[in-house]
N, C-alpha and C positions, 0 to 999 in steps of 0.2 A: 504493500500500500504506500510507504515512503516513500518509494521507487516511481509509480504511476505522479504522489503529488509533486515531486521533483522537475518529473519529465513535463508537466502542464506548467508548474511553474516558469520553467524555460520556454516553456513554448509562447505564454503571455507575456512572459519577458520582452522574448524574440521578436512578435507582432507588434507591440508597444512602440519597442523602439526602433524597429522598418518602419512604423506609419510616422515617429516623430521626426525622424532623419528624412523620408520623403519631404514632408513639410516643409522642414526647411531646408533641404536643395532645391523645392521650387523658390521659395523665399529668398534664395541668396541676392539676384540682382535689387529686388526692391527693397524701398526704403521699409526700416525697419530690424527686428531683431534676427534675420535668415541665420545666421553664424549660429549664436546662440543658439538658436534651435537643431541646426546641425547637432554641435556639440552636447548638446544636450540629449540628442537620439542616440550618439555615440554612447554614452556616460550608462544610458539608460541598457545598451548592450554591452558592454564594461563588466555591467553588475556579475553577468552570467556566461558572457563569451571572451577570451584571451588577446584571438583575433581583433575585437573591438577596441580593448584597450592600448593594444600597439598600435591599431588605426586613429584614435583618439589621441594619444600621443602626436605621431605623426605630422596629425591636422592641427592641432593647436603650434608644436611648431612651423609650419606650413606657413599657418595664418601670422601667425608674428615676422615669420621674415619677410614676406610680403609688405604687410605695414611699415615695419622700420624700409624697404627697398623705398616703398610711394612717399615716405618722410621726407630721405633723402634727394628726392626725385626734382629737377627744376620746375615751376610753377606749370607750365606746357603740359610736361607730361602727366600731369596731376590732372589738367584741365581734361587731356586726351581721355584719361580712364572713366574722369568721371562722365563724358562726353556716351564712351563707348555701353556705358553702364546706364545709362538713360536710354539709349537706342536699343538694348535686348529689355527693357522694360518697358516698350513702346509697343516695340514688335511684341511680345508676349501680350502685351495685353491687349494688341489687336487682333491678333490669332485667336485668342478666345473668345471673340467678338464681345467686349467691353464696350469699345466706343461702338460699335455698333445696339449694342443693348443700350447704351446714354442715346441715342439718337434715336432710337423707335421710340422710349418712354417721354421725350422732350419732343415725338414728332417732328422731328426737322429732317431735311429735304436735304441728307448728305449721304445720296445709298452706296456712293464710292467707299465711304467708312465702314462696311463691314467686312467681316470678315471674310474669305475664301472659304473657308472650310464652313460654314452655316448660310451659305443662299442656299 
């Protein structure tokens, strides 16, 4: 009986933290906590898998040399990232037809705005 509640427990575990990790890997480009939520789907598979915690590791050094690289960075390339990071959160949320779901609810006469994937 241990054995069976062991093996659910990892199993909830495991779901848990796949659905908080998806989360926030869609989250990463927009504004808001995506990181944190990454790391925190990590942390949350940590608990129970080995793998996750060297992955977890990893990513948080990852994430720090990254930052300290965009610190150092001249102003340009700073502008450039955050440029490029506004454009996949543009595109994603036209993809999902967003602006197009703002434009049928406000009735306005911009059908160029939606998306490809929902005509």
């Amino acid at each position: 009986m241990q054995k069976a509640k062991r093996h659910v427990k990892r199993l909830g575990i495991g779901i848990t933290g796949a659905v908080v990790l998806a989360i926030g890997l869609i989250a990463i480009p927009y504004p808001g906590p995506g990181w944190l939520i990454v790391f925190a789907g990590l942390a949350i598979l940590a608990t129970e898998f080995e793998w996750a915690r060297r992955l977890l590791d990893f990513a948080k050094g990852q994430y720090d040399s990254w930052t300290e690289w965009l610190k150092r960075q001249h102003v340009l390339v700073r502008i450039l990232v955050l440029t490029a990071t506004g454009l996949i959160v543009i595109t994603t949320l036209w993809l999902l037809n967003m602006f197009g779901l703002v434009n049928s609810l406000l009735k306005l006469p911009f059908d160029w705005i939606e998306s490809p994937f929902w005509r």
